[in-house]
TIMI-2910 file (N, C-alpha, C, CB; in pm, 1 decimal, decimal comma, always signed):
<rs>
+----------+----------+----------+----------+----------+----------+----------+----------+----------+----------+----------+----------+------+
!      n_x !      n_y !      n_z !     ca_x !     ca_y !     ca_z !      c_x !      c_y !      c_z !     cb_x !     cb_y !     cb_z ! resn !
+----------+----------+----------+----------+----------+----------+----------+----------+----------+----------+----------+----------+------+
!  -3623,8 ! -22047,3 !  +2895,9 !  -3491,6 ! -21990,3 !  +2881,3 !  -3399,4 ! -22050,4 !  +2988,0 !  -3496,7 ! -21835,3 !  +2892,1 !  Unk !
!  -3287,4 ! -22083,5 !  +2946,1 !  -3168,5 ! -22118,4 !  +3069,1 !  -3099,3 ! -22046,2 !  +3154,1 !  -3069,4 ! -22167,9 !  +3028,9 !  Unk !
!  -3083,9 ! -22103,5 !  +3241,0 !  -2998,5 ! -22015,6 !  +3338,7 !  -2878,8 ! -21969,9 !  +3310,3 !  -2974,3 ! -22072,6 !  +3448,1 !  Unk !
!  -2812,3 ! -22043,3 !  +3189,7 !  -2700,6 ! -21939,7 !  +3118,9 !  -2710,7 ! -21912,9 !  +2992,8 !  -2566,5 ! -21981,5 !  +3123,3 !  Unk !
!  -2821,4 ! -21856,2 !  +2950,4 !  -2854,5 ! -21792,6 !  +2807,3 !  -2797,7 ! -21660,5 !  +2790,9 !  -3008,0 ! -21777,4 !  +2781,4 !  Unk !
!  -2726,6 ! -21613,8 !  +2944,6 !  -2693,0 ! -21472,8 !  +2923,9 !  -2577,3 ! -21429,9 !  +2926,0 !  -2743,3 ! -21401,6 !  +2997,7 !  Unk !
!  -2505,5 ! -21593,1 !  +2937,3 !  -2366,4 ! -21628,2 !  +2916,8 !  -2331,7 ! -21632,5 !  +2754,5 !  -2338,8 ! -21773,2 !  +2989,2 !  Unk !
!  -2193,2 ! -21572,7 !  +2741,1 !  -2153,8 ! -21579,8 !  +2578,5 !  -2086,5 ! -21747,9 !  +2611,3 !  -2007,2 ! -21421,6 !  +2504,3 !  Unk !
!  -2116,0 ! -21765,6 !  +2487,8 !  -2059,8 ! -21922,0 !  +2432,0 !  -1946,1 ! -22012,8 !  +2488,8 !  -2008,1 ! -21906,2 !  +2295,7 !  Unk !
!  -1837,7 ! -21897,0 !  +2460,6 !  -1739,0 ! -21926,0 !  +2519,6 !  -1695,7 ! -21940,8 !  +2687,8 !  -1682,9 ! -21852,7 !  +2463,3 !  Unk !
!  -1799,5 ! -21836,2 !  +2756,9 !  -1833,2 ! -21840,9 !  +2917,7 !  -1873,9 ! -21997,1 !  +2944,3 !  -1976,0 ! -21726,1 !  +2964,9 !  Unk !
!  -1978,4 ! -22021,4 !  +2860,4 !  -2016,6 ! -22142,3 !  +2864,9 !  -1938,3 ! -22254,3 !  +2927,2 !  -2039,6 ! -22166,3 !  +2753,7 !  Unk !
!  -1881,9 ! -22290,6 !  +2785,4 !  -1768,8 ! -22433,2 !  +2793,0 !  -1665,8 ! -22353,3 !  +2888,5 !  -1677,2 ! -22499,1 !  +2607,4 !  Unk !
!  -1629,2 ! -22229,6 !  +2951,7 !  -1490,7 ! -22237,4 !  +3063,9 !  -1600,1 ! -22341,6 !  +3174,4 !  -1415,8 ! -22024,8 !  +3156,9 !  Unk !
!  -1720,0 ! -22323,9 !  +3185,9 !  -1760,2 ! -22299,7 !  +3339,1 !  -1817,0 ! -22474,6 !  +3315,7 !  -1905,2 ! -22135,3 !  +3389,9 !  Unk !
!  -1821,7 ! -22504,0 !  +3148,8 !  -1823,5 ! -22694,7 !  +3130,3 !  -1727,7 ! -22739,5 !  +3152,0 !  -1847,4 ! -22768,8 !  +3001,1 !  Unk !
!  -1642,9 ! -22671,9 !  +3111,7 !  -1464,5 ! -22750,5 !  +3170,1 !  -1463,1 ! -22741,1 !  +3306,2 !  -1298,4 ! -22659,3 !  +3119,2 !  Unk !
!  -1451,8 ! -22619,6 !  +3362,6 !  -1440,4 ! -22617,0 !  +3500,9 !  -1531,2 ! -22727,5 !  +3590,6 !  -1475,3 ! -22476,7 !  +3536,9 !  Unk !
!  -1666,4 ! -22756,6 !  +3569,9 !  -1738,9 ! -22864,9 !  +3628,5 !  -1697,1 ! -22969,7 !  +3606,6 !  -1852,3 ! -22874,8 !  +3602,9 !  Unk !
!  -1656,1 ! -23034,3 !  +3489,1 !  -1579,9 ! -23128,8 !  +3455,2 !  -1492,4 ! -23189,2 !  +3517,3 !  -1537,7 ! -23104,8 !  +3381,1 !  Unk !
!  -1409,2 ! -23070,6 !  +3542,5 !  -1259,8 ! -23090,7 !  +3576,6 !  -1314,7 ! -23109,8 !  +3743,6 !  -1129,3 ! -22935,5 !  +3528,7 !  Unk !
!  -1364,3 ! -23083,5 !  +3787,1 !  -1421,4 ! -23109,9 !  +3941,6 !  -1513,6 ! -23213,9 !  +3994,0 !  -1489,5 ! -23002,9 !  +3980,6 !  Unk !
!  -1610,9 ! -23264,3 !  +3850,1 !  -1674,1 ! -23374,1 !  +3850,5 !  -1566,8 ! -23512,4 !  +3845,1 !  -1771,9 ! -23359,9 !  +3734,1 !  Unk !
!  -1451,0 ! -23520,1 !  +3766,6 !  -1343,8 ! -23622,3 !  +3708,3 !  -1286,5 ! -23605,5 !  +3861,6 !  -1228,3 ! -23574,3 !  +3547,7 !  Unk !
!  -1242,6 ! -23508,2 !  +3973,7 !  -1159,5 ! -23568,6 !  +4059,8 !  -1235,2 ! -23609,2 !  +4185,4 !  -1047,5 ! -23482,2 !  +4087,1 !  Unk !
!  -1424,0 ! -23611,7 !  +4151,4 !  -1471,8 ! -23606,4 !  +4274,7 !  -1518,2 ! -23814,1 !  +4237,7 !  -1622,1 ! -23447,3 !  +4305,5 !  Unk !
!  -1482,6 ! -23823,9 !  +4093,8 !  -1517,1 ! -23958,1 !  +4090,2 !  -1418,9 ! -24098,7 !  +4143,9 !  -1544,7 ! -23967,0 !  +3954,1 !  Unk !
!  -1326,4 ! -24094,7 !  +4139,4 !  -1271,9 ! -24202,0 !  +4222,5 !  -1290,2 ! -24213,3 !  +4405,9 !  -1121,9 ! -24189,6 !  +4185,5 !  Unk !
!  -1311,4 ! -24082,7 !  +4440,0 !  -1317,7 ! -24069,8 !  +4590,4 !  -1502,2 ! -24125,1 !  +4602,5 !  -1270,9 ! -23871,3 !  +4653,6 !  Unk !
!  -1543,0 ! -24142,7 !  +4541,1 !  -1674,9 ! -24184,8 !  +4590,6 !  -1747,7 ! -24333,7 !  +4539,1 !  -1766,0 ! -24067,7 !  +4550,0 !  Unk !
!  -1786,6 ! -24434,9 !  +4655,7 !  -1870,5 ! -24511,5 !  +4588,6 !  -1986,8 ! -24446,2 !  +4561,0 !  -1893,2 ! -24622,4 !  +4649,2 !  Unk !
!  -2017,2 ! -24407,8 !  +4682,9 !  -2161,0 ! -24388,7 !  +4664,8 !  -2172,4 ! -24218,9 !  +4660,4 !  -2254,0 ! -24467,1 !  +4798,0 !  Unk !
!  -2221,6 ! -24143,9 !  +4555,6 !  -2203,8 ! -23991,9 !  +4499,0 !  -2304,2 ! -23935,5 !  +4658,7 !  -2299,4 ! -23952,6 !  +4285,7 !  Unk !
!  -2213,8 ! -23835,4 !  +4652,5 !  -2184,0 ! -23774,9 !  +4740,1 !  -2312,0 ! -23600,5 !  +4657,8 !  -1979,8 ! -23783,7 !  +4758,8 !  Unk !
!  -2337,7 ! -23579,3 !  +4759,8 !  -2445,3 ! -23420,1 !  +4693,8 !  -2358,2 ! -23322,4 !  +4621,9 !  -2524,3 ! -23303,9 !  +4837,2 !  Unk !
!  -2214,4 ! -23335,5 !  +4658,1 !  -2095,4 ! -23219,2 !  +4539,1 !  -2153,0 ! -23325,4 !  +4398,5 !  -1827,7 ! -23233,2 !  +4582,2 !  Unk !
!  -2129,2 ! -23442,4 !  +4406,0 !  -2107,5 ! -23531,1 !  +4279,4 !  -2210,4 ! -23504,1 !  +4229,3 !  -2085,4 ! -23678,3 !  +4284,3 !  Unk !
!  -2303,8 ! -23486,4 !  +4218,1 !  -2493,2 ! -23504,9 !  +4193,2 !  -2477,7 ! -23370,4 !  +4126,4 !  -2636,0 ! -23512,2 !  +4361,8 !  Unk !
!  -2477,7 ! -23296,0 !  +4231,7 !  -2503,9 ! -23119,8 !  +4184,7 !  -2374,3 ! -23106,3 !  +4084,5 !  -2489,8 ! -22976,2 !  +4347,2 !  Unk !
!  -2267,8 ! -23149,4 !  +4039,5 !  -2183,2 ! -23113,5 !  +3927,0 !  -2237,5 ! -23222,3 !  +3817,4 !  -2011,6 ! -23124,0 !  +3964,6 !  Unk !
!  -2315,9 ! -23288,9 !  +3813,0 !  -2329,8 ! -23369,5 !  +3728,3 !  -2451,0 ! -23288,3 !  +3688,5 !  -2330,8 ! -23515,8 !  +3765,1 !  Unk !
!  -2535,2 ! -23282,7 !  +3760,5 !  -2686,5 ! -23207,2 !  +3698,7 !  -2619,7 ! -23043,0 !  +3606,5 !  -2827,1 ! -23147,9 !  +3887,6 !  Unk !
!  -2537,9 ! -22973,6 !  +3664,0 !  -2494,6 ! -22858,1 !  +3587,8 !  -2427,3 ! -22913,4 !  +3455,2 !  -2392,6 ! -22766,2 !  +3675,5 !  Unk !
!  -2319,5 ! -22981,5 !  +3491,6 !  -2278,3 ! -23053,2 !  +3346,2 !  -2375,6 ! -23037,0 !  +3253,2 !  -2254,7 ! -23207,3 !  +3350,7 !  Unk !
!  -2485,9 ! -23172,6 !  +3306,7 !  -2594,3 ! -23174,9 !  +3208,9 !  -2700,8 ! -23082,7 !  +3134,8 !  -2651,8 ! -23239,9 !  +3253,0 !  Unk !
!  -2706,2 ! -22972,2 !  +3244,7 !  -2741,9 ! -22847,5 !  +3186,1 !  -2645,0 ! -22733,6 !  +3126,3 !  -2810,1 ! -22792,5 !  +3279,3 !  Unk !
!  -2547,8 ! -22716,3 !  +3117,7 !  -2409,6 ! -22675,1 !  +3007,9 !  -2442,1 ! -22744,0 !  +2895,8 !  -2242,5 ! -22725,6 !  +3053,9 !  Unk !
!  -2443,4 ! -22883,6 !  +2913,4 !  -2465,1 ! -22963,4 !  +2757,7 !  -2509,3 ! -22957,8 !  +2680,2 !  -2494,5 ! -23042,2 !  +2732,5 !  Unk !
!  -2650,7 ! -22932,1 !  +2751,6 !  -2775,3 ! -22863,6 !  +2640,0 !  -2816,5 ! -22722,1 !  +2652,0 !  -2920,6 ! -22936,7 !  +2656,6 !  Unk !
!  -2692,2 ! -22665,0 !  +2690,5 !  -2731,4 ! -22500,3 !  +2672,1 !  -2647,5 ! -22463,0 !  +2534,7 !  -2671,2 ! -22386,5 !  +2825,1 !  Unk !
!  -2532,5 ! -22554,2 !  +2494,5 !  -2424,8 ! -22554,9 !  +2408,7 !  -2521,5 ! -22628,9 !  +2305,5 !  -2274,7 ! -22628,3 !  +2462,7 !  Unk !
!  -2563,0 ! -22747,4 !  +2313,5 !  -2626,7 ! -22818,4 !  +2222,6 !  -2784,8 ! -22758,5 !  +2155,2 !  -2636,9 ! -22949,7 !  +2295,1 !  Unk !
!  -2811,7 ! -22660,0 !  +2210,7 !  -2907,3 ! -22539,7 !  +2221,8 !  -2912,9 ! -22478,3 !  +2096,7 !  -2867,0 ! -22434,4 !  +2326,0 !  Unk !
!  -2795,3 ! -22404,4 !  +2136,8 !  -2684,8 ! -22316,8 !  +2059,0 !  -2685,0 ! -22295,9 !  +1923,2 !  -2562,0 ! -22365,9 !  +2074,6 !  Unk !
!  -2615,6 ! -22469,3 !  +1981,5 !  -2574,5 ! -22508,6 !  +1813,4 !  -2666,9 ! -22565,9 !  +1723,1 !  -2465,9 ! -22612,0 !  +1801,5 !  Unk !
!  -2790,0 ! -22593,4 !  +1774,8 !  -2891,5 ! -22643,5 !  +1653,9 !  -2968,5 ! -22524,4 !  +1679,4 !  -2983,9 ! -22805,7 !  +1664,4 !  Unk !
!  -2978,2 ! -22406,2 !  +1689,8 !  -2997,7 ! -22286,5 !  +1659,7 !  -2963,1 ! -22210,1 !  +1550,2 !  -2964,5 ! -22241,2 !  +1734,6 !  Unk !
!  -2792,6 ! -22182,9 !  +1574,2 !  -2693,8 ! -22154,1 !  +1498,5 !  -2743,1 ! -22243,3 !  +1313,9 !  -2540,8 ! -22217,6 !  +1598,3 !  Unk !
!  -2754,4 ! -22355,2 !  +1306,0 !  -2799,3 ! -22420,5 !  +1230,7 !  -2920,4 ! -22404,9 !  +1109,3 !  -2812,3 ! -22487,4 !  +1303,9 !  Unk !
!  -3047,5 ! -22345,3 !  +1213,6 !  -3147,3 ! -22327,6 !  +1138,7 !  -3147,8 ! -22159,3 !  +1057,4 !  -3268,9 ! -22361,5 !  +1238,1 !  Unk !
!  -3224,1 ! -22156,6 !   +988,4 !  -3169,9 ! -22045,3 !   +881,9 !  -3289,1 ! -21927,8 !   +923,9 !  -3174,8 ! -22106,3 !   +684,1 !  Unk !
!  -3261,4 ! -21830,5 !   +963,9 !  -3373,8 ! -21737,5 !   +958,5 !  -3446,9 ! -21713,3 !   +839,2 !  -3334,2 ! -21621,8 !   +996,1 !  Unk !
!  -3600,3 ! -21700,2 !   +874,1 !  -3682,4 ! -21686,2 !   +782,0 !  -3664,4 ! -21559,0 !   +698,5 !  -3800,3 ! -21697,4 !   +837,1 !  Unk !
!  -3686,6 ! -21616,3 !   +581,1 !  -3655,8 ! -21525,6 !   +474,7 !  -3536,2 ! -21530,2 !   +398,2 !  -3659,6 ! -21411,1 !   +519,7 !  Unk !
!  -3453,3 ! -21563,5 !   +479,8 !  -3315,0 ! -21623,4 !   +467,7 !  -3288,7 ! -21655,8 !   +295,1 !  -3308,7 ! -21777,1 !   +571,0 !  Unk !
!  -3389,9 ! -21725,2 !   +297,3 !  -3416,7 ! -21853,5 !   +143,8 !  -3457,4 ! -21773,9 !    +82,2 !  -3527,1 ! -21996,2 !   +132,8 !  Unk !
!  -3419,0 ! -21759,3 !    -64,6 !  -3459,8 ! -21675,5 !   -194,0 !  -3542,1 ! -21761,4 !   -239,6 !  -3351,5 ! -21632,6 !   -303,6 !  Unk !
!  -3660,8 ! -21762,5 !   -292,8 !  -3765,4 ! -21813,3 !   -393,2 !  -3691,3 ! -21870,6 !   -499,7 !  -3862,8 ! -21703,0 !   -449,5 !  Unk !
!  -3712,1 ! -22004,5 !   -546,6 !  -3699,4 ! -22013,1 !   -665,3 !  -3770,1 ! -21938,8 !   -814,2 !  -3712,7 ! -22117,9 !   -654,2 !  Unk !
!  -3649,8 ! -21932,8 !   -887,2 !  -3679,2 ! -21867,8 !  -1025,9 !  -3734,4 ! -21965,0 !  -1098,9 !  -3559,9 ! -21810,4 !  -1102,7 !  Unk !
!  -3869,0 ! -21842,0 !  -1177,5 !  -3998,5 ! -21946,7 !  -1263,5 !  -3925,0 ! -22009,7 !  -1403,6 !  -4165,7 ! -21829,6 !  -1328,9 !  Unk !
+----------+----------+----------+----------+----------+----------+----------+----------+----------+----------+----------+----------+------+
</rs>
């Protein structure tokens, strides 16, 4: 389970934007990434696939879901 599975969806992507938006101004100031740069990039990457999670979740059909075909 993820560390934000207990976040609603939308909590999600504020707190992907928000890293984002802090990852994009920490990138011109650095050649060489700096431990802020690293640690917003690793959360990014875990937002990504907490969303991408989600959504191929959302996707699959609960069992039973499917009616039997008629004989």
């Amino acid at each position: 389970m993820s560390e934000f599975s207990s976040l609603e969806l939308p909590e999600v992507y504020d707190l992907l934007a928000s890293y984002t938006a802090n990852y994009t101004k920490l990138l011109p100031s650095n050649y060489w990434p700096s431990p802020e740069f690293l640690y917003n990039r690793e959360i990014i990457e875990r937002l990504q696939k907490e969303i991408e999670r989600r959504t191929h979740k959302d996707k699959i059909e609960p069992e039973g879901s499917v009616e039997p075909p008629t004989p």
